[in-house]
mmCIF file as Biopython writes it, N, C-alpha, C and O atoms, coordinates in Angstrom:
data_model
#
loop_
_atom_site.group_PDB
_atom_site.id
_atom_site.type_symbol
_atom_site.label_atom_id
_atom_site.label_alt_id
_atom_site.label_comp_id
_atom_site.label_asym_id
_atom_site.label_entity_id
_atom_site.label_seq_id
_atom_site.pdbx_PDB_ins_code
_atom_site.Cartn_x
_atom_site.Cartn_y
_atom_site.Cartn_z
_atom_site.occupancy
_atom_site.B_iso_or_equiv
_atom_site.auth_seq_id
_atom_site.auth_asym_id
_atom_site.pdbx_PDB_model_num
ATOM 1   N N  . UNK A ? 1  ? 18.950 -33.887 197.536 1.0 0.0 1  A 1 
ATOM 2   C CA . UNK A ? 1  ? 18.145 -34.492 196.474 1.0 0.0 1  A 1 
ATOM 3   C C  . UNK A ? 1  ? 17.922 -33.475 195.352 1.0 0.0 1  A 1 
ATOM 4   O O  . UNK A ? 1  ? 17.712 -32.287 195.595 1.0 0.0 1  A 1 
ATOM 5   N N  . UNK A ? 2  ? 17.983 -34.076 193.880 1.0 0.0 2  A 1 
ATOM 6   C CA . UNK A ? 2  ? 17.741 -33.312 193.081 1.0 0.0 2  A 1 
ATOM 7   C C  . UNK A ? 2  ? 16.141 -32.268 193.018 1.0 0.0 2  A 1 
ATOM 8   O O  . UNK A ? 2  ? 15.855 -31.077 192.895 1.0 0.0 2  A 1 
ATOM 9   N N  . UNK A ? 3  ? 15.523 -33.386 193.163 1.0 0.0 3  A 1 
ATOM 10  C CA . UNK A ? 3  ? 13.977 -32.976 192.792 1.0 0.0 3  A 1 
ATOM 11  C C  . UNK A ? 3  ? 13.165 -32.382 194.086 1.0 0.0 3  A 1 
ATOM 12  O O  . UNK A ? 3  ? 12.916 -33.235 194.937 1.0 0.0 3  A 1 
ATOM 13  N N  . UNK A ? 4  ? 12.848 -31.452 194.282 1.0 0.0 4  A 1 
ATOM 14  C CA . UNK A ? 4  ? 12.597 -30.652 195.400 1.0 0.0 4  A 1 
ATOM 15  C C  . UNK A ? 4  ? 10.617 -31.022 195.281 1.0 0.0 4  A 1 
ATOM 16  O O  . UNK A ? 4  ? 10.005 -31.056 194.213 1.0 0.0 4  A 1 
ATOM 17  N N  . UNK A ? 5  ? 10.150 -31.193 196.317 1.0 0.0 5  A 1 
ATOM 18  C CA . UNK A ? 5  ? 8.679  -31.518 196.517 1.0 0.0 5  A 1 
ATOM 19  C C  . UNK A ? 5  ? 8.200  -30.118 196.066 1.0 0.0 5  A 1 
ATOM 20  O O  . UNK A ? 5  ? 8.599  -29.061 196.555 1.0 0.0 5  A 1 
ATOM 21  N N  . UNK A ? 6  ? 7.005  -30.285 194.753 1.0 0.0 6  A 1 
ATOM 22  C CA . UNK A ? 6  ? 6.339  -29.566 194.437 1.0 0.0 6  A 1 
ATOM 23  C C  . UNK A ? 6  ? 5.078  -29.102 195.123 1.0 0.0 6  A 1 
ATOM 24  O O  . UNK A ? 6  ? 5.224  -29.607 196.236 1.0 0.0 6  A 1 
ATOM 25  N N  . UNK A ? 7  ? 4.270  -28.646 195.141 1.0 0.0 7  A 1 
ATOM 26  C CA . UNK A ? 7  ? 3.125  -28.194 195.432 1.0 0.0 7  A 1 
ATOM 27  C C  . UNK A ? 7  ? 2.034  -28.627 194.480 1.0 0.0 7  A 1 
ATOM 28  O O  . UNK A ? 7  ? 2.353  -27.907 193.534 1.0 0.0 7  A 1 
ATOM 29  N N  . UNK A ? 8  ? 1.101  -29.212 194.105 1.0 0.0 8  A 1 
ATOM 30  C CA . UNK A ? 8  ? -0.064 -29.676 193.047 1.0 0.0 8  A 1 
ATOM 31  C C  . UNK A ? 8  ? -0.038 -28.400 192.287 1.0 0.0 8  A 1 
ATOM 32  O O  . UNK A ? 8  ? -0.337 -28.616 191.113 1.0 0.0 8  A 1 
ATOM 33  N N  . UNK A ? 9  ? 0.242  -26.986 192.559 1.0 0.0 9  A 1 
ATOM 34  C CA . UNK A ? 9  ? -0.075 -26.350 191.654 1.0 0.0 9  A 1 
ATOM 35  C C  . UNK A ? 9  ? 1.120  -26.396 190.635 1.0 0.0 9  A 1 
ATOM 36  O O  . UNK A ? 9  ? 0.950  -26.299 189.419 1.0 0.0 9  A 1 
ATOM 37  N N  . UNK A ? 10 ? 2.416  -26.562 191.273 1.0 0.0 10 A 1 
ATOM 38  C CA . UNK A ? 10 ? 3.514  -25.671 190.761 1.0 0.0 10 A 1 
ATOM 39  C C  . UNK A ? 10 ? 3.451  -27.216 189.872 1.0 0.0 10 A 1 
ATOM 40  O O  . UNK A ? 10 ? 3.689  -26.858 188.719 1.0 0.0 10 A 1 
ATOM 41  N N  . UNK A ? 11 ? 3.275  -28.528 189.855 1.0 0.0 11 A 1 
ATOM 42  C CA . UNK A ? 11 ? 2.938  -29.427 189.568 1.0 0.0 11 A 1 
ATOM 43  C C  . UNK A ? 11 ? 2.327  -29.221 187.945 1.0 0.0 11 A 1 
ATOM 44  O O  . UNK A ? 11 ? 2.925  -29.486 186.901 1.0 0.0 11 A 1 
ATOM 45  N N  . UNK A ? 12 ? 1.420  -28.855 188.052 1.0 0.0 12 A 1 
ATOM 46  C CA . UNK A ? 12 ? 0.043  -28.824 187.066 1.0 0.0 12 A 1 
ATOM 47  C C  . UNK A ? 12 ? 1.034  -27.394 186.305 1.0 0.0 12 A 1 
ATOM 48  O O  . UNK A ? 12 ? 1.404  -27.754 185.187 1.0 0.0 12 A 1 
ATOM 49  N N  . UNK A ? 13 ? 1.467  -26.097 186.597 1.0 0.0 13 A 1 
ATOM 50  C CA . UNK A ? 13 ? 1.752  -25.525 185.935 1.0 0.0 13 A 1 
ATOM 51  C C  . UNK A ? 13 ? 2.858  -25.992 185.042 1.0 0.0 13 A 1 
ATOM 52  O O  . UNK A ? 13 ? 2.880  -25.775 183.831 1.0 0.0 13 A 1 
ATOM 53  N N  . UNK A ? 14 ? 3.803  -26.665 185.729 1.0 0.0 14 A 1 
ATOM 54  C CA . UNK A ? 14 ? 4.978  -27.503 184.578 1.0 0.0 14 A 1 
ATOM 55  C C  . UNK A ? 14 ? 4.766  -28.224 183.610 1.0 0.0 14 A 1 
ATOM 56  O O  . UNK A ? 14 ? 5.500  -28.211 182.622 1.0 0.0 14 A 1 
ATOM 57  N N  . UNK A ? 15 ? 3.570  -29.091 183.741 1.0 0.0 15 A 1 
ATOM 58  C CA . UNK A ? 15 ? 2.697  -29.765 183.406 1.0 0.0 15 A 1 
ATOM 59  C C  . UNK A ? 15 ? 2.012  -29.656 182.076 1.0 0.0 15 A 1 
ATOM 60  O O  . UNK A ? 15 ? 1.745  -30.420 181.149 1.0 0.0 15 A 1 
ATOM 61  N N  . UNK A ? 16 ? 1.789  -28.017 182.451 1.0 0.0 16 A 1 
ATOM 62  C CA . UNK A ? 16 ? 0.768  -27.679 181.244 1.0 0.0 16 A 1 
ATOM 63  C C  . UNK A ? 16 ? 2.102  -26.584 180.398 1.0 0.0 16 A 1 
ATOM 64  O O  . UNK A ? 16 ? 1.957  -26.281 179.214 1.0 0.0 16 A 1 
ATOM 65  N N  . UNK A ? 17 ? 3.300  -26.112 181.190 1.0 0.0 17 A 1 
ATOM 66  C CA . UNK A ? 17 ? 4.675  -25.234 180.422 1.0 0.0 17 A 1 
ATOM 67  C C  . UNK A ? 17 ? 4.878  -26.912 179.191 1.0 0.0 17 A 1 
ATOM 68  O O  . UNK A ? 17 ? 4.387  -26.762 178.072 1.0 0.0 17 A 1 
ATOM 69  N N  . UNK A ? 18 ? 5.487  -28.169 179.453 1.0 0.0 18 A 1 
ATOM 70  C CA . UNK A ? 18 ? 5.340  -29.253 178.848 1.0 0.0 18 A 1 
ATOM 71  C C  . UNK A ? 18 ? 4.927  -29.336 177.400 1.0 0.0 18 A 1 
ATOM 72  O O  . UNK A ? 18 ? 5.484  -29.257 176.305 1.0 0.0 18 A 1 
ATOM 73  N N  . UNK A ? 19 ? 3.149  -29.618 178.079 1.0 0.0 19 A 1 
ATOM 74  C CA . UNK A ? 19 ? 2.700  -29.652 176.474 1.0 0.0 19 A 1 
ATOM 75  C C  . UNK A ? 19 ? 2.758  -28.451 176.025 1.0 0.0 19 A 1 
ATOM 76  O O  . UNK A ? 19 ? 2.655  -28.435 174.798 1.0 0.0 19 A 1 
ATOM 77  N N  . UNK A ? 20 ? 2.886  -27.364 176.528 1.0 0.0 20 A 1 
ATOM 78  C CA . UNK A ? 20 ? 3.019  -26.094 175.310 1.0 0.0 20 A 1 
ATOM 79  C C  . UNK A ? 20 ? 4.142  -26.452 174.538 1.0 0.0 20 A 1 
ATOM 80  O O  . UNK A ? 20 ? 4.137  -26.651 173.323 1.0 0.0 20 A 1 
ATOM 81  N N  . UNK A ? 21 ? 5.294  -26.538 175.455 1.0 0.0 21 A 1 
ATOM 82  C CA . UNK A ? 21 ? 6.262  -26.685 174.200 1.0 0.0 21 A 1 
ATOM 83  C C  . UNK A ? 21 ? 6.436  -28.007 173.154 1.0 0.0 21 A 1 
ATOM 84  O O  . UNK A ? 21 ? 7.069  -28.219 172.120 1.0 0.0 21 A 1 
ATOM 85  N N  . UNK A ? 22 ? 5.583  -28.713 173.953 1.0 0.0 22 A 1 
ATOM 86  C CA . UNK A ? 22 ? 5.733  -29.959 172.979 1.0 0.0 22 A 1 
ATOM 87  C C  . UNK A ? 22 ? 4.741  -29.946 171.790 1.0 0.0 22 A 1 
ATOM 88  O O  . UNK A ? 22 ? 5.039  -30.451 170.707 1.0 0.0 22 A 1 
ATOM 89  N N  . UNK A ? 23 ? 3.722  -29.437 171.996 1.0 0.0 23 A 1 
ATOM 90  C CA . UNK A ? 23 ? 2.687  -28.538 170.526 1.0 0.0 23 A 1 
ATOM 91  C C  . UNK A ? 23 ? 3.331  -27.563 169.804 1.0 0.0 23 A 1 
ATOM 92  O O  . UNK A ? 23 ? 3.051  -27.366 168.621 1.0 0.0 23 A 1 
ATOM 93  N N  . UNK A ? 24 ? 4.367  -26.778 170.536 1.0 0.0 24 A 1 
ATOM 94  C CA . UNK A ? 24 ? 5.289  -26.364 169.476 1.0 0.0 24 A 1 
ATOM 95  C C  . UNK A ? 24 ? 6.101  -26.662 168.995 1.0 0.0 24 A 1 
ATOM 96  O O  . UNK A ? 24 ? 6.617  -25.867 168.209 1.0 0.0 24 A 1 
ATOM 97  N N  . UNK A ? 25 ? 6.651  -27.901 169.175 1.0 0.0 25 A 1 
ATOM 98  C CA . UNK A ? 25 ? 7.297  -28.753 168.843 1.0 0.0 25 A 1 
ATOM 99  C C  . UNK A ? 25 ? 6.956  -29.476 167.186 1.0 0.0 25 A 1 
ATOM 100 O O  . UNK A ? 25 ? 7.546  -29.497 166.105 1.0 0.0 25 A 1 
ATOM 101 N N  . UNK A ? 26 ? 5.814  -29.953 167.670 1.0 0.0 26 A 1 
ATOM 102 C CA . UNK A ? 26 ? 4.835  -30.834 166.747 1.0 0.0 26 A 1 
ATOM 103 C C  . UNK A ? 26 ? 4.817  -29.682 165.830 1.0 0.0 26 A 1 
ATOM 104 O O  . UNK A ? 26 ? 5.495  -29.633 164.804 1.0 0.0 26 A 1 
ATOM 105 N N  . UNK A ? 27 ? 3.921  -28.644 166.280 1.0 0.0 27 A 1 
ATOM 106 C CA . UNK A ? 27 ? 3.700  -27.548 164.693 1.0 0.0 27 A 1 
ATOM 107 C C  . UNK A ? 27 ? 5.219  -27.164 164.044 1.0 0.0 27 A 1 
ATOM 108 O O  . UNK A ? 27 ? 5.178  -27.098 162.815 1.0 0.0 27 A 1 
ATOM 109 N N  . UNK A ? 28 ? 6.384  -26.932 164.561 1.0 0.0 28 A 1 
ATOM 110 C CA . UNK A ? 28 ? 7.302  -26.530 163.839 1.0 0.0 28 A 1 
ATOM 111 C C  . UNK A ? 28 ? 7.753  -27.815 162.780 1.0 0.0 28 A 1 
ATOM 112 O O  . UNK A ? 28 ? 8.075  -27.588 161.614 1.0 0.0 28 A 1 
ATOM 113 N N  . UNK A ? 29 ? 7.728  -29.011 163.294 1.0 0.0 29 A 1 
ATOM 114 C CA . UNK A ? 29 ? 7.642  -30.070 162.762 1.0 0.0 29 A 1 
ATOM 115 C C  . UNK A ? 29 ? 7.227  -30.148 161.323 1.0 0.0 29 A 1 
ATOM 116 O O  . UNK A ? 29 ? 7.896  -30.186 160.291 1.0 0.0 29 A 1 
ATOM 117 N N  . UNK A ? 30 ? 5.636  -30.164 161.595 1.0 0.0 30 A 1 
ATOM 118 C CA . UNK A ? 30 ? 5.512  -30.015 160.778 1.0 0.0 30 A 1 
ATOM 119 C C  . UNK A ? 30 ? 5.205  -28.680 159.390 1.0 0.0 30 A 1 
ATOM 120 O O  . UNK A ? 30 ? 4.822  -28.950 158.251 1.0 0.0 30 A 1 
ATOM 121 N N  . UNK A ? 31 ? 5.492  -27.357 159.898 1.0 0.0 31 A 1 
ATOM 122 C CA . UNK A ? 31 ? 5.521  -26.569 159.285 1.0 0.0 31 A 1 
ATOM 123 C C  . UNK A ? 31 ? 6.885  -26.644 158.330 1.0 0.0 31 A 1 
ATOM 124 O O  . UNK A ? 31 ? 6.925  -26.376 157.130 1.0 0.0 31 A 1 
ATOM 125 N N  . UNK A ? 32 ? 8.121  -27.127 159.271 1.0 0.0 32 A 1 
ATOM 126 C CA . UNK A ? 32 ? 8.778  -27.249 158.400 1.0 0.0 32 A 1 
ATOM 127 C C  . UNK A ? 32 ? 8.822  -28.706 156.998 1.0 0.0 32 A 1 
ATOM 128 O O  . UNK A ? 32 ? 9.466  -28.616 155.953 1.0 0.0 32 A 1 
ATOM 129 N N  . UNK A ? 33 ? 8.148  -29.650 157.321 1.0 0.0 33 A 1 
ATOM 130 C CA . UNK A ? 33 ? 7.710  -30.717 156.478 1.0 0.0 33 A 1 
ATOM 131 C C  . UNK A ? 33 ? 7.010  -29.919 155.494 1.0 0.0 33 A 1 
ATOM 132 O O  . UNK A ? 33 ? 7.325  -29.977 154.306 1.0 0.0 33 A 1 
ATOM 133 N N  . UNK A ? 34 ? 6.167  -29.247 155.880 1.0 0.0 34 A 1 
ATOM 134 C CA . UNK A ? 34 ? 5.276  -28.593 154.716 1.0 0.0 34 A 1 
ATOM 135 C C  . UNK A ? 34 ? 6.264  -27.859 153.737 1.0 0.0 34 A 1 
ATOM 136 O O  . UNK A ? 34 ? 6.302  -28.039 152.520 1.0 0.0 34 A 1 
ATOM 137 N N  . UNK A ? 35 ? 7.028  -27.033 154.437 1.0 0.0 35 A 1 
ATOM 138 C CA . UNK A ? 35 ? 7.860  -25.975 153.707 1.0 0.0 35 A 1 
ATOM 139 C C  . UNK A ? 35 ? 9.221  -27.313 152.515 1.0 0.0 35 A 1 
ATOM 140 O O  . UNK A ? 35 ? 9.836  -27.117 151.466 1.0 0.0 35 A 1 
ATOM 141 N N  . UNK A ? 36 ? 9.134  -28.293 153.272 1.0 0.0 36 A 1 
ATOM 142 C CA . UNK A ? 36 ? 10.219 -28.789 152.332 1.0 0.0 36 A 1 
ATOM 143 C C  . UNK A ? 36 ? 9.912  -29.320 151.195 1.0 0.0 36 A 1 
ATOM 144 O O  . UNK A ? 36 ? 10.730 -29.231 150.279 1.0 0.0 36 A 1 
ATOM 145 N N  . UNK A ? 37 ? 8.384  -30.144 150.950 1.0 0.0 37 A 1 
ATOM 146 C CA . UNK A ? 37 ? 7.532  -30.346 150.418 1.0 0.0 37 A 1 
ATOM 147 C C  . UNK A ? 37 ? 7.119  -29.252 148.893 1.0 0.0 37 A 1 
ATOM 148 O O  . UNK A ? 37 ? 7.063  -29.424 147.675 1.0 0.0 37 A 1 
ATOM 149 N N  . UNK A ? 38 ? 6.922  -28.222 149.766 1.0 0.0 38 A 1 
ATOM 150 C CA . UNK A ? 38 ? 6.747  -27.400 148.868 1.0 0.0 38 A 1 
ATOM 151 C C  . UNK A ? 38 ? 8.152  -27.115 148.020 1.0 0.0 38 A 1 
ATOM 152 O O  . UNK A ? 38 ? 8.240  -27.487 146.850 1.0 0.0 38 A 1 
ATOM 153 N N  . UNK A ? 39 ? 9.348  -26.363 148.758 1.0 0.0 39 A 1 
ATOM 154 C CA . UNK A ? 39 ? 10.541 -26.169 148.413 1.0 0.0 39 A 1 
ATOM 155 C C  . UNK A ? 39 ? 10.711 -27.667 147.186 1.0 0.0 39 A 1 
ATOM 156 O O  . UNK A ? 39 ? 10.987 -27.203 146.080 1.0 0.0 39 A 1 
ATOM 157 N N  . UNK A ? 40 ? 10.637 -28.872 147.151 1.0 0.0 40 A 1 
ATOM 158 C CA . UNK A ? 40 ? 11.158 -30.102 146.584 1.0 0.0 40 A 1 
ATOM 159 C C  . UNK A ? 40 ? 10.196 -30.158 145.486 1.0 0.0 40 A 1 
ATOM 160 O O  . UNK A ? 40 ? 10.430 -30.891 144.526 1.0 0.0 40 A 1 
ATOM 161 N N  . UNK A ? 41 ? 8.898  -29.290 145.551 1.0 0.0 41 A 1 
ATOM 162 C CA . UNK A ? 41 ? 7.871  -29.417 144.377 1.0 0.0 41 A 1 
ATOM 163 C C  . UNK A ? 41 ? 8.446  -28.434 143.509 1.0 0.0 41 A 1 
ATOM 164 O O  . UNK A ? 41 ? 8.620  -28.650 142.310 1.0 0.0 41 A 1 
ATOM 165 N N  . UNK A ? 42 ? 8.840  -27.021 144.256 1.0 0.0 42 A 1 
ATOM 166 C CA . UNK A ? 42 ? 8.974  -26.326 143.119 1.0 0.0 42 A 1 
ATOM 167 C C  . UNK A ? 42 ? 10.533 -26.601 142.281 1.0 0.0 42 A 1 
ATOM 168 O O  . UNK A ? 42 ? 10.757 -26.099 141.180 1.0 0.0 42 A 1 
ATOM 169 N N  . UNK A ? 43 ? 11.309 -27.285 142.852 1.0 0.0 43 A 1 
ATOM 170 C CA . UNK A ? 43 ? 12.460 -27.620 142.271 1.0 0.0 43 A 1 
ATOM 171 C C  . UNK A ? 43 ? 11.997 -28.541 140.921 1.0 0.0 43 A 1 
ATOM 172 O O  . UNK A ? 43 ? 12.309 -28.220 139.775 1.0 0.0 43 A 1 
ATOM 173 N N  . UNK A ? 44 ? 11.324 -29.550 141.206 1.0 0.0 44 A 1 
ATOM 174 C CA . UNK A ? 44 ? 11.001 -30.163 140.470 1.0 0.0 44 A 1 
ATOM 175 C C  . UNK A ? 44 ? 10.451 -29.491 139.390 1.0 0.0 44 A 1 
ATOM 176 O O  . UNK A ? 44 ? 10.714 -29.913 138.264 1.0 0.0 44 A 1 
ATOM 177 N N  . UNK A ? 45 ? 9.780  -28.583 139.515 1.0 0.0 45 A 1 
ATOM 178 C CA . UNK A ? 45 ? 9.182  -27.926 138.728 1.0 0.0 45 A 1 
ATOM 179 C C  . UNK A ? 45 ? 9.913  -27.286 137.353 1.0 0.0 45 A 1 
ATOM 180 O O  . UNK A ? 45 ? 9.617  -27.248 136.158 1.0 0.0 45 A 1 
ATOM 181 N N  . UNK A ? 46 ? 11.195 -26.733 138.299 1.0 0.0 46 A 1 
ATOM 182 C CA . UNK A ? 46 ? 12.208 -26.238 137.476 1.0 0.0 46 A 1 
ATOM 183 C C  . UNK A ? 46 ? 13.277 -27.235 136.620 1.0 0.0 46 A 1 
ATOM 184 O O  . UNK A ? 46 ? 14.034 -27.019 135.674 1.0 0.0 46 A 1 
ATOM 185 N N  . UNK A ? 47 ? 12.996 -28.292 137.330 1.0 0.0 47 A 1 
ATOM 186 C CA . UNK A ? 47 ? 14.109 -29.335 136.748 1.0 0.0 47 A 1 
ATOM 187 C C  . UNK A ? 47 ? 13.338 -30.067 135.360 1.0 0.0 47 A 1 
ATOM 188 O O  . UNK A ? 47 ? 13.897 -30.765 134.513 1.0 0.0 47 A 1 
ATOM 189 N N  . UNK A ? 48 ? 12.066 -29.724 135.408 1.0 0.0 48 A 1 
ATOM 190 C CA . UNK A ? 48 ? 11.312 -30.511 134.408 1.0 0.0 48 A 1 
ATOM 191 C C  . UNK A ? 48 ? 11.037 -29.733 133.260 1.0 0.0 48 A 1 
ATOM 192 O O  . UNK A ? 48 ? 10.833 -30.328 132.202 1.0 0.0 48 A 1 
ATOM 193 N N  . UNK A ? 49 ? 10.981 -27.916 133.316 1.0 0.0 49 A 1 
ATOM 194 C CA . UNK A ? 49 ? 11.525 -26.937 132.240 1.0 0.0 49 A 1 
ATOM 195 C C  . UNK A ? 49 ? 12.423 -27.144 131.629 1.0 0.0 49 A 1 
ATOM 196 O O  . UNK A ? 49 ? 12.525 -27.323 130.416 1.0 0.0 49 A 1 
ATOM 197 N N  . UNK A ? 50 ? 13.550 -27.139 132.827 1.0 0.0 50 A 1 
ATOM 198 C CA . UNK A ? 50 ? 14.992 -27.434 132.027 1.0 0.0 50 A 1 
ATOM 199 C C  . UNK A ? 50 ? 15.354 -28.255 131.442 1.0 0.0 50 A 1 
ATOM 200 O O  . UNK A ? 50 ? 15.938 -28.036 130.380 1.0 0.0 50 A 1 
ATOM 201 N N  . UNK A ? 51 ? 15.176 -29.355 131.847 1.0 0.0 51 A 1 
ATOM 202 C CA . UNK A ? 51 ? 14.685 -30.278 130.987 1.0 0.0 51 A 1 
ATOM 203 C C  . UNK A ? 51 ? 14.091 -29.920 129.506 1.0 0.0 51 A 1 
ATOM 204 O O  . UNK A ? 51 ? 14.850 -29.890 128.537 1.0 0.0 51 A 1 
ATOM 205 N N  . UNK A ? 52 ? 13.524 -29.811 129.455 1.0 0.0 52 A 1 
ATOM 206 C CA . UNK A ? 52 ? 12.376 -29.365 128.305 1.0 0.0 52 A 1 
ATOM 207 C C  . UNK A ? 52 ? 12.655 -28.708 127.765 1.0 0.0 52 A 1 
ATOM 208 O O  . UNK A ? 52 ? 12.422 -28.899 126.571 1.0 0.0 52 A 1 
ATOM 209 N N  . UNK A ? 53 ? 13.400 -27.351 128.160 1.0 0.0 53 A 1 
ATOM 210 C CA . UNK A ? 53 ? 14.004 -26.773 127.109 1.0 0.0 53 A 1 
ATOM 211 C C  . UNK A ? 53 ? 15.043 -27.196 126.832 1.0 0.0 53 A 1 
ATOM 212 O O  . UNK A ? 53 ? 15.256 -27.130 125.622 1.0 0.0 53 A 1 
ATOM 213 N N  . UNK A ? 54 ? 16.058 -27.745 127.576 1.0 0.0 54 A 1 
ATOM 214 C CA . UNK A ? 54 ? 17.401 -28.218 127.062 1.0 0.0 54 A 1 
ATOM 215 C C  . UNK A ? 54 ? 16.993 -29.363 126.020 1.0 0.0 54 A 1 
ATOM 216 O O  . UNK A ? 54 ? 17.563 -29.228 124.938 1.0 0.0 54 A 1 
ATOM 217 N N  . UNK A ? 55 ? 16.280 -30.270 126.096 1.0 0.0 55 A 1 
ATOM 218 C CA . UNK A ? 55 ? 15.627 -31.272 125.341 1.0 0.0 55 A 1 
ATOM 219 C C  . UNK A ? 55 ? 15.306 -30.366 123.820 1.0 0.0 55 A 1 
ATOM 220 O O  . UNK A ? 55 ? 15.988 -30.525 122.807 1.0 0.0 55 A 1 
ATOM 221 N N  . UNK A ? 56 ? 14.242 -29.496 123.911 1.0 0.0 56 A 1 
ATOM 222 C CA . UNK A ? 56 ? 14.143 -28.685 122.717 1.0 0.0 56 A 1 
ATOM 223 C C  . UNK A ? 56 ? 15.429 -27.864 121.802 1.0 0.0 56 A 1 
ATOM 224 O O  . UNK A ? 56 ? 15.415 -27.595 120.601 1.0 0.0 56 A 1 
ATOM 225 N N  . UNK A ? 57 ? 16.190 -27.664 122.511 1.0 0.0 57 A 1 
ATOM 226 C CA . UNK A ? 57 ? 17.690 -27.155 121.836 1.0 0.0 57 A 1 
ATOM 227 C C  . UNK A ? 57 ? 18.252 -27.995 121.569 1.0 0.0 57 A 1 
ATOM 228 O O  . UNK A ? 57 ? 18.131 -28.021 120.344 1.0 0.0 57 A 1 
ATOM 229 N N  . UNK A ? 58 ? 18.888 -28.850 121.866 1.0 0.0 58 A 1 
ATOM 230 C CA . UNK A ? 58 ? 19.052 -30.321 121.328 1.0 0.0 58 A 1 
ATOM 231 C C  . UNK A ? 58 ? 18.972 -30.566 120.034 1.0 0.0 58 A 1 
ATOM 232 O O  . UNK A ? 58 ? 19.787 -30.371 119.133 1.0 0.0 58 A 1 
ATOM 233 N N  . UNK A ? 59 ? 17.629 -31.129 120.030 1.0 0.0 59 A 1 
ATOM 234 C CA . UNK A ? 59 ? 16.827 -31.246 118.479 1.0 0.0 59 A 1 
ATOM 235 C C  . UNK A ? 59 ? 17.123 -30.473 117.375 1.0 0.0 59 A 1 
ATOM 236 O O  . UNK A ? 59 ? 16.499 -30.631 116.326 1.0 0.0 59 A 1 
#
């Protein structure tokens, strides 16, 4: 059999190995959401200069 009988502890320790990684999961998640967010604001940022100045040379 694959799954070998645990013990309640060895149980509860997998248990709680689990959600650790699954909270790190979630935070990388969203750390990286944050970071793209930001990254896509400041583009914008630049695209709306360039804009603006290319617009002003133009004229």
């Amino acid at each position: 059999m694959l799954l070998k009988m645990m013990s309640a502890e060895e149980l509860k320790e997998c248990i709680t190995d689990l959600k650790r990684k699954h909270s790190d999961c979630i935070f990388m998640y969203g750390f990286y959401h944050e970071r793209t967010a930001e990254i896509s604001n400041r583009l914008q940022i630049y695209i709306d200069f360039y804009n603006e100045h290319h617009k002003n040379e133009s004229q």
